[in-house]
VEXMI-499779 format. One record per residue: residue in one letter; y, z, x of N, C-alpha, C, CB in turn. Coordinates in steps of 0.001 Angstrom, whole numbers, plus 500000, padded with zeros to 6 digits. Glycine has a CB too. Layout:
// VEXMI-499779
   pafi      nyy      nzz      nxx     cayy     cazz     caxx      cyy      czz      cxx     cbyy     cbzz     cbxx
      A        Y        Z        X        Y        Z        X        Y        Z        X        Y        Z        X
...
END
This chain:
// VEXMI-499779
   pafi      nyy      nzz      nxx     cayy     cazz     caxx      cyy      czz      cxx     cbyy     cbzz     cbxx
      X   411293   887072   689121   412143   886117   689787   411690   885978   691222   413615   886536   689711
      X   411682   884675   691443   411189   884907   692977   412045   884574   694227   409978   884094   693192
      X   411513   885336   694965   412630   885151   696072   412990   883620   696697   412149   886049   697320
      X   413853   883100   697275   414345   881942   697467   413351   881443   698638   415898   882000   697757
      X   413332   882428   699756   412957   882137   701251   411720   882008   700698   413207   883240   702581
      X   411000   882202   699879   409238   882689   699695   409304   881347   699061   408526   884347   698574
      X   409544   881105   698333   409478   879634   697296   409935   877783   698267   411145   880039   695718
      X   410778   878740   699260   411436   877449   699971   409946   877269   700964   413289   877811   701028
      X   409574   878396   701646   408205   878492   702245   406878   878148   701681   408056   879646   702541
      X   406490   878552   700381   405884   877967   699652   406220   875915   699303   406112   879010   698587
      X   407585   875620   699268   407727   874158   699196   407186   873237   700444   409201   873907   699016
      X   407260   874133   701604   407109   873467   703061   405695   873678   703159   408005   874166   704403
      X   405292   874219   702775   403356   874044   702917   402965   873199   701917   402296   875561   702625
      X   403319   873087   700632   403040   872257   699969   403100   870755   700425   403651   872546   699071
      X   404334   871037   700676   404573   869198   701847   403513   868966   702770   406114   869130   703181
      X   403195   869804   703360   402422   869784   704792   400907   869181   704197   402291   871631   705673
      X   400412   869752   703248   399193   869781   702778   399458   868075   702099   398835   871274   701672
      X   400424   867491   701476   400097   866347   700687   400312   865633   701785   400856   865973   699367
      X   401341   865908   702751   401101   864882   704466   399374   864739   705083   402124   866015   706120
      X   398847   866147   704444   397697   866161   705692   396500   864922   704542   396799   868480   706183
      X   397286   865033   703213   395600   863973   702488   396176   862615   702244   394755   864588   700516
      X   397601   862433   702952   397831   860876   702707   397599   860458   703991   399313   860357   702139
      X   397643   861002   705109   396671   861064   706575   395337   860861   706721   396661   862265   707165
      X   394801   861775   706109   393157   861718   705467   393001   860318   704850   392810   862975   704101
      X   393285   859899   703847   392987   859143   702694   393112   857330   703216   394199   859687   701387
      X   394715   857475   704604   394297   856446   705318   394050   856137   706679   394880   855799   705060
      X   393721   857774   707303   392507   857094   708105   390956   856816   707746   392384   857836   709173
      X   390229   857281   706946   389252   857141   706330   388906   856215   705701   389166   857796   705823
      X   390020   854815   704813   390140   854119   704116   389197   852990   705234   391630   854030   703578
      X   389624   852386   706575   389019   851560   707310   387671   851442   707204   389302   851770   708393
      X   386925   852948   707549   385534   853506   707267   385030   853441   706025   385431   854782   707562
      X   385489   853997   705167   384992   853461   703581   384347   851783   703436   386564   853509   702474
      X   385943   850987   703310   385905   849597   703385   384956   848795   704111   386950   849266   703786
      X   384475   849131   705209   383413   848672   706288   382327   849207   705987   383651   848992   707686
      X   382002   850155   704959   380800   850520   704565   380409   849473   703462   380804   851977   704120
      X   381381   849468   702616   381370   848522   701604   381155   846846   701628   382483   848764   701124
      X   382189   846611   702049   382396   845029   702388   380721   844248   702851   383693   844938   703968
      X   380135   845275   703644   379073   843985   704030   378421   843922   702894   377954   844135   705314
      X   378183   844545   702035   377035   844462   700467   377201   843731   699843   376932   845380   699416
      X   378551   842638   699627   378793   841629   698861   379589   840312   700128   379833   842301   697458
      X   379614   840448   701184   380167   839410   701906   379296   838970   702028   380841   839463   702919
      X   377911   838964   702288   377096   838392   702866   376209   837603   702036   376569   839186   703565
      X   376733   837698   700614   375900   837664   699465   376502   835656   699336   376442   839196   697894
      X   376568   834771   700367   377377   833832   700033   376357   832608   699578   378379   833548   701225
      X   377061   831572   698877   376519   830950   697923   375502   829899   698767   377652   830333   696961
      X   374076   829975   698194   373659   828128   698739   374006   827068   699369   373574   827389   698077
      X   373726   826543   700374   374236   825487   700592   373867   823923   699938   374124   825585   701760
      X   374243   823688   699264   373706   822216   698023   373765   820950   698839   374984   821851   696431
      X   374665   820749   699906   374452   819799   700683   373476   819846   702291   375770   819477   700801
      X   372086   820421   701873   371339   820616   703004   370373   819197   703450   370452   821936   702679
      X   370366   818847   702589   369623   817096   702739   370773   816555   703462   369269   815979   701024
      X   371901   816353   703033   372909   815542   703567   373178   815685   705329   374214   815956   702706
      X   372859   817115   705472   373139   818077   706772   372117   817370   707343   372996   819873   706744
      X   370703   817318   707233   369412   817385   707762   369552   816505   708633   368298   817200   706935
      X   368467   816712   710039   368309   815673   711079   367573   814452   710656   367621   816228   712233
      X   367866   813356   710803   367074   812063   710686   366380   811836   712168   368131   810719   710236
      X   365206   811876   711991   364525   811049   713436   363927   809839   712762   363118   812003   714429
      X   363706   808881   713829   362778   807846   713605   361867   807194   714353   363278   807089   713271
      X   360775   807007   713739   359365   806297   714753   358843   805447   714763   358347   806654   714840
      X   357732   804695   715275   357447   803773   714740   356058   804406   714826   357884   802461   715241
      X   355691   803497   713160   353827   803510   712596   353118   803290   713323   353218   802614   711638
      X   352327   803220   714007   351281   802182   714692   349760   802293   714052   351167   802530   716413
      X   349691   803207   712970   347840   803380   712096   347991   803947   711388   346490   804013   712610
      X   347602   803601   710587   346851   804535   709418   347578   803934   708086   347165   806469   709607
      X   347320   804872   707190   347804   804544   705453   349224   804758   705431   347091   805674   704146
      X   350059   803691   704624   351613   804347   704321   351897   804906   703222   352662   803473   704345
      X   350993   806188   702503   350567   806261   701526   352432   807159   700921   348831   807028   701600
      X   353055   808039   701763   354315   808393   701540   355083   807491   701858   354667   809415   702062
      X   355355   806368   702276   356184   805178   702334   356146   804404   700893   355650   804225   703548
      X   355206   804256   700469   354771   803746   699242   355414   804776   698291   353158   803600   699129
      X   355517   806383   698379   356037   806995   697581   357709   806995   697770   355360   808177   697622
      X   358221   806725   698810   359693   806412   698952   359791   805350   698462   360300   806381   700191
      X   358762   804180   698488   359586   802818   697627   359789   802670   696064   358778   801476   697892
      X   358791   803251   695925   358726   803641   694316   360131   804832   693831   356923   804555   694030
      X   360349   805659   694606   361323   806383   693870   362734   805359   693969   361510   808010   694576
      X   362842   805177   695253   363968   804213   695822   363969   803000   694360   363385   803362   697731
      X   362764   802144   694142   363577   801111   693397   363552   801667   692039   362994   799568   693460
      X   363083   802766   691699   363042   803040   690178   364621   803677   690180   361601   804252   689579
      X   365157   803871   691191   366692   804220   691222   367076   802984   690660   367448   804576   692726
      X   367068   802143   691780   367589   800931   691642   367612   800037   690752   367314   800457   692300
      X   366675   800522   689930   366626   799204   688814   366736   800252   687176   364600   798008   689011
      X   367200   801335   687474   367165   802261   685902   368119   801431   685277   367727   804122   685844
      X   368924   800916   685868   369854   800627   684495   369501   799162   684125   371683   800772   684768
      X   368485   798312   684037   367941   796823   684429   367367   796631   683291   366911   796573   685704
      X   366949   796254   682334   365848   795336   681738   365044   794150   682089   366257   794952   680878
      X   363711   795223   683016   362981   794694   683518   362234   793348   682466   362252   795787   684028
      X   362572   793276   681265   361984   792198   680501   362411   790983   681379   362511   792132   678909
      X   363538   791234   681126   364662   789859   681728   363727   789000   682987   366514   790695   682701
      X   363149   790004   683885   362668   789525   685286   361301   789125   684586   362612   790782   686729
      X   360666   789115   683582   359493   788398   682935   358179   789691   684274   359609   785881   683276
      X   359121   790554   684105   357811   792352   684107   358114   793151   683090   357970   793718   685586
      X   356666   793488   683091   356697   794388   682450   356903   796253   682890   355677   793976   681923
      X   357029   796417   683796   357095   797830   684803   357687   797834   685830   355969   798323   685307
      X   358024   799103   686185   357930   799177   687979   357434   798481   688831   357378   800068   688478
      X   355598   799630   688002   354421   799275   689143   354230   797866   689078   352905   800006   688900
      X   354464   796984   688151   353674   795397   687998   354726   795132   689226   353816   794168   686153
      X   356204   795625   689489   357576   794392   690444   356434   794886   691774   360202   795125   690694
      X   356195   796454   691787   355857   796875   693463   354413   796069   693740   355590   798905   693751
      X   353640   795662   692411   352625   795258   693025   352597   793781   693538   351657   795534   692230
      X   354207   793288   693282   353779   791907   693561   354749   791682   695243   354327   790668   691973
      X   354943   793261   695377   355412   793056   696726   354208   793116   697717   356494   794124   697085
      X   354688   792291   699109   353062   792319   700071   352983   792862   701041   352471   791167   700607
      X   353747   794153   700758   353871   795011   701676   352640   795604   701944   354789   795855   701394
      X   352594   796240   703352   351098   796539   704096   350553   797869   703534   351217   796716   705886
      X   349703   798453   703072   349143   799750   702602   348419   800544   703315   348461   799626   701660
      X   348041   799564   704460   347280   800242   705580   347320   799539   706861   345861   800412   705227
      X   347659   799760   708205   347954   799149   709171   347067   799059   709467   348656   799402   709891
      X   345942   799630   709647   344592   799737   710478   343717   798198   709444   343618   801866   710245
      X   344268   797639   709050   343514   796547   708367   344831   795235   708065   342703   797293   706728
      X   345442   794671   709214   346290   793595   708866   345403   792669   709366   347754   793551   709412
      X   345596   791581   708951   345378   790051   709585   346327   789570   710561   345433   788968   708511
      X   347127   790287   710574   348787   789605   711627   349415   791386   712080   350665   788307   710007
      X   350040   790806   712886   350983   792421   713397   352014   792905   712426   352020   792236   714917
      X   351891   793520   712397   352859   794106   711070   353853   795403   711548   351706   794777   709665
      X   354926   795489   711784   355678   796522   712591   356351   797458   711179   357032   795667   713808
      X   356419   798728   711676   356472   799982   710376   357222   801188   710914   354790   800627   709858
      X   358786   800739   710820   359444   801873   711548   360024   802951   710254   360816   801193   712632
      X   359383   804070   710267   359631   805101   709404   361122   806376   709695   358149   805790   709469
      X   361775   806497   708911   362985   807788   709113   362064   809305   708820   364569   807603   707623
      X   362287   810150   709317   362034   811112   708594   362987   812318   708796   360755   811378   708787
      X   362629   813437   708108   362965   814821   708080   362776   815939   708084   363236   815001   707691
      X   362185   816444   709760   360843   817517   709790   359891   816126   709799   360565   818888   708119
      X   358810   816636   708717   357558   815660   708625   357396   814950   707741   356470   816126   708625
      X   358741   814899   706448   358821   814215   705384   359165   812986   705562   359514   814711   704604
      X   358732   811648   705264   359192   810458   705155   360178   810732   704214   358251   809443   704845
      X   361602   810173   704619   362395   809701   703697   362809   808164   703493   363391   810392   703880
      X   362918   807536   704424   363132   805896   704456   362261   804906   705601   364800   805660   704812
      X   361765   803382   705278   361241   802683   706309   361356   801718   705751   360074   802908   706855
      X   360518   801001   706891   361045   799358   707062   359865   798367   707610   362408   799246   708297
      X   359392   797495   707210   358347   796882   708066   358681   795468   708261   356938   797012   707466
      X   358598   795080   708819   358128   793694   709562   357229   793084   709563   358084   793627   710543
      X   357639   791459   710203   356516   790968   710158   356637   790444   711608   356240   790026   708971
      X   355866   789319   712185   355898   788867   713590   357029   787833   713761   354502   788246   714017
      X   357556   787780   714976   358575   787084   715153   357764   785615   714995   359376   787472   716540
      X   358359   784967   714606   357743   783399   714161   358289   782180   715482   358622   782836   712259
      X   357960   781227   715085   358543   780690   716351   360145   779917   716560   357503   779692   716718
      X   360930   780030   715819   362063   779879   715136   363123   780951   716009   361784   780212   713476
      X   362441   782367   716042   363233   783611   716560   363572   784012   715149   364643   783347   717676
      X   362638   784041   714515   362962   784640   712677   361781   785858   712548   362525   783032   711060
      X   362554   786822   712161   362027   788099   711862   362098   788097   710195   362930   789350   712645
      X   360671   788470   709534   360941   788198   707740   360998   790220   707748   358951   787012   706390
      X   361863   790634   707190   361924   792277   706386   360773   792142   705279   363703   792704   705432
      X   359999   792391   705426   358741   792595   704383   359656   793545   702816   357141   793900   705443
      X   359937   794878   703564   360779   795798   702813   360989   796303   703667   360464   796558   701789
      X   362412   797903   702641   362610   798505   703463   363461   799363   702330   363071   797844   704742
      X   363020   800721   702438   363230   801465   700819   363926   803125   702015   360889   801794   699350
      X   364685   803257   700792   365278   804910   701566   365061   805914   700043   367652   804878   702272
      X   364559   806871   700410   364987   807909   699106   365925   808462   698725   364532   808817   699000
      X   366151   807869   697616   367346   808263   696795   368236   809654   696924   366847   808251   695493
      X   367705   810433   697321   368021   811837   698059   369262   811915   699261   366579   812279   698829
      X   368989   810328   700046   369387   810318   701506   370281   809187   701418   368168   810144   702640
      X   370124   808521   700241   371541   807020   700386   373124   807553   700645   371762   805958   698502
      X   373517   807122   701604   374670   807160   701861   374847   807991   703344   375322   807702   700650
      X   373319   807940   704297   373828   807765   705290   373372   807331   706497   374236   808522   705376
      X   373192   805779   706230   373159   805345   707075   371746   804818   708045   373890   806061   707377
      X   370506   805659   706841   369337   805263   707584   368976   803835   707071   368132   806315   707394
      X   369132   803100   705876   369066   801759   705498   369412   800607   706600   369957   801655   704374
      X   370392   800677   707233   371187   800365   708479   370215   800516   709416   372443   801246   708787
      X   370492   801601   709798   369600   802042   711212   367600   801306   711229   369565   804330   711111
      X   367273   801179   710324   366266   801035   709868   365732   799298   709847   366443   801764   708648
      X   367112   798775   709001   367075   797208   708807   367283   796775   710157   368223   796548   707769
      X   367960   797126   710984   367893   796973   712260   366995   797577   713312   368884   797185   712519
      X   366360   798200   713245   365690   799309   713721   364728   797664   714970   364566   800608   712052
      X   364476   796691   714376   363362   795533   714873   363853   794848   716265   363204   794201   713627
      X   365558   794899   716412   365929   794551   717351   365490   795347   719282   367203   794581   716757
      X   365461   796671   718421   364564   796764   720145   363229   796581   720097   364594   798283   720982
      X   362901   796605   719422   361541   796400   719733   360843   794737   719928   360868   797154   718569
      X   361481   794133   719255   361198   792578   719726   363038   792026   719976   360118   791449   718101
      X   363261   792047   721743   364443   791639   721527   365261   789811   721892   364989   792749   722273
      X   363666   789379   721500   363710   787761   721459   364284   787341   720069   362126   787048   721658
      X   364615   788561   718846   365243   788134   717593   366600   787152   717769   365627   789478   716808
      X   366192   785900   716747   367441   785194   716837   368026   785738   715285   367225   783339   717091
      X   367308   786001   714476   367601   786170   713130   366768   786854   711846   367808   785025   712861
      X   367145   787674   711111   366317   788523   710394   366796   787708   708834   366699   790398   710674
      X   365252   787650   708255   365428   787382   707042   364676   788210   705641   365131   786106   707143
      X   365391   787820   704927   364284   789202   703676   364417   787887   702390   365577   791625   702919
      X   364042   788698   701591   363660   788377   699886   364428   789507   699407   361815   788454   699285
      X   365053   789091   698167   365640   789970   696932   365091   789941   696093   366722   789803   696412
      X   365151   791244   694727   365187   790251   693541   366681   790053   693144   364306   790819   692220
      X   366785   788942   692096   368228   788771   691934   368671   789728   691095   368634   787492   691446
      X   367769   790710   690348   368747   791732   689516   369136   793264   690462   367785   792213   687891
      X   368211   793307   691677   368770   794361   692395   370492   794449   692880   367896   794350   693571
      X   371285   794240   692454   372659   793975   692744   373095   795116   694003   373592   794141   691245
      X   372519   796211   693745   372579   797040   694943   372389   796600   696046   371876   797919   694950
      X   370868   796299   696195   370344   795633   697483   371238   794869   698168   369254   794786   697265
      X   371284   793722   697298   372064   792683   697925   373312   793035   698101   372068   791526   697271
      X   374250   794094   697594   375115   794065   698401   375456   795259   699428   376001   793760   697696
      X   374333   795880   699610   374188   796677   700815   373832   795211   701998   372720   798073   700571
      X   373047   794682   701709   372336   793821   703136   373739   793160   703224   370669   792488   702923
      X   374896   792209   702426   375528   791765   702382   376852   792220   703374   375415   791665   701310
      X   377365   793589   703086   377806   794578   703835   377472   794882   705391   377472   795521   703148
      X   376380   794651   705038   375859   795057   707283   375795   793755   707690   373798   795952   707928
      X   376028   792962   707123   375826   791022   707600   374657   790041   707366   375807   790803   709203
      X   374216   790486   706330   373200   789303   705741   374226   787870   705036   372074   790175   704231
      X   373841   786799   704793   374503   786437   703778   373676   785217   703472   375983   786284   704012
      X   373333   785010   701801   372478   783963   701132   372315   782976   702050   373025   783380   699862
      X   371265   782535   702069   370483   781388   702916   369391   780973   701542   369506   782125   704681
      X   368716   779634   702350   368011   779282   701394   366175   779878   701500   368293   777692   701415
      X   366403   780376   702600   365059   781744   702606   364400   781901   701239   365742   783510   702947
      X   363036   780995   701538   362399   781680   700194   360433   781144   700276   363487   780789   698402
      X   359955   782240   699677   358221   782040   700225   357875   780897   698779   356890   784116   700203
      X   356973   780314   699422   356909   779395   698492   355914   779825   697248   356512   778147   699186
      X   356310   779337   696240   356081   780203   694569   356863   780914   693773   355237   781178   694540
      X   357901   781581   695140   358668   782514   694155   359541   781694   692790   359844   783380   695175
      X   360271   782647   692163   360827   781771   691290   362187   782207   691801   360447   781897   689682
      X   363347   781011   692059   364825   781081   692740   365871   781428   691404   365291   779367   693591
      X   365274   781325   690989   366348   782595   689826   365802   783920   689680   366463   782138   688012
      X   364877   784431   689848   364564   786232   690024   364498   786094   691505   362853   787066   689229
      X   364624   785762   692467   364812   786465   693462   365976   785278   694430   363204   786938   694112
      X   366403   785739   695723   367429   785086   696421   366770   785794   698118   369301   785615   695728
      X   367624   784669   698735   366952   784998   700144   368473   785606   701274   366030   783164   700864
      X   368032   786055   701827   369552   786791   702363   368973   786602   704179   369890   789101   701604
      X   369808   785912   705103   369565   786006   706365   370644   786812   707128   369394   784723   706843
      X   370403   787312   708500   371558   787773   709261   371502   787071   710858   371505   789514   709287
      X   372288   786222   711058   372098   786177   712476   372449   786964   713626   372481   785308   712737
      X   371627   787258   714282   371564   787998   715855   372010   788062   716765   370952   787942   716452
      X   371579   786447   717526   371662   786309   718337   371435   784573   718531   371027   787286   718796
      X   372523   783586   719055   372065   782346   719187   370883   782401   720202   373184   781432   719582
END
């Protein structure tokens, strides 16, 4: 049988000791946790919108081949026209629509001035635009002007289609060519202030393509 005082003494150390490891257990807990935590916090996911993030600069061409401009127009209208039956437009391809555009392939060999303001990202072309010479009218013709599909929706199409006003700022008015099944096109240019005119090079045919002007400046 055991004595009362010995057992009541024995109860009070027992206490003391489960005080001293719920003391232990949370001061130590902070230290544990901070050992831990960085091994999976830091582990955080991709960022998927890093194109969207990216800086746009822009320049202008003055030589050489637009041999990656040519590769932005091609991805750009094969966007644009996937859902199309190119039969309809009396082509047979892509490449046959791009080859019958007269856009410049090499600046270092025009017959006329040809202006070539490019977007990029780092050193990647993503969107451009060329020109032709102001005529004597105060009419600027958009040769083209293609963005990669990667980058639509912000804003370099814009920046770009306009891009001609500083640099020749005798513009009274900018004009382009469509085709009529790009429905996109036309109603992007439509949107920033183009609107149908009777703009058109002579040969084309006025049912596959439409002419879109914007005025400037009287």
């Amino acid at each position: 049988m055991f004595n009362l005082d010995v057992l009541g003494h024995y109860k009070r150390i027992t206490m003391k000791v489960a005080k001293l490891h719920s003391f232990l257990f949370v001061a130590l807990l902070p230290i544990a946790f901070s050992l831990i935590v960085p091994t999976w916090s830091i582990a955080t996911p991709p960022d998927k919108s890093s194109s969207k993030n990216s800086s746009i600069d822009y320049k202008w061409v003055t030589e050489g081949g637009l041999e990656e401009e040519e590769s932005v127009c091609f991805r750009a209208f094969k966007e644009a026209y996937k859902d199309f039956d190119l039969k309809e437009q009396k082509i047979d391809n892509l490449e046959q629509l791009l080859s019958l555009e007269d856009d410049p392939k090499d600046l270092n060999n025009q017959e006329k001035e040809v202006y070539c303001r490019s977007a990029y990202v780092g050193n990647k072309v993503v969107g451009f635009a060329t020109f032709d010479e102001l005529d004597s009218s105060g009419k600027v013709y958009i040769r083209q002007m293609a963005v990669d599909p990667n980058y639509w929706g912000r804003g370099i199409g814009k920046q770009l289609t306009f891009s001609i006003l500083k640099k020749l700022q005798e513009i009274k008015q900018l004009a382009l060519i469509a085709c009529s099944a790009n429905t996109g096109a036309i109603d992007f240019y439509k949107k920033i202030g183009f609107t149908k005119s009777e703009y058109m090079h002579e040969g084309y045919d006025t049912k596959l393509y439409i002419g879109l002007e914007c005025k400037v400046q009287d």
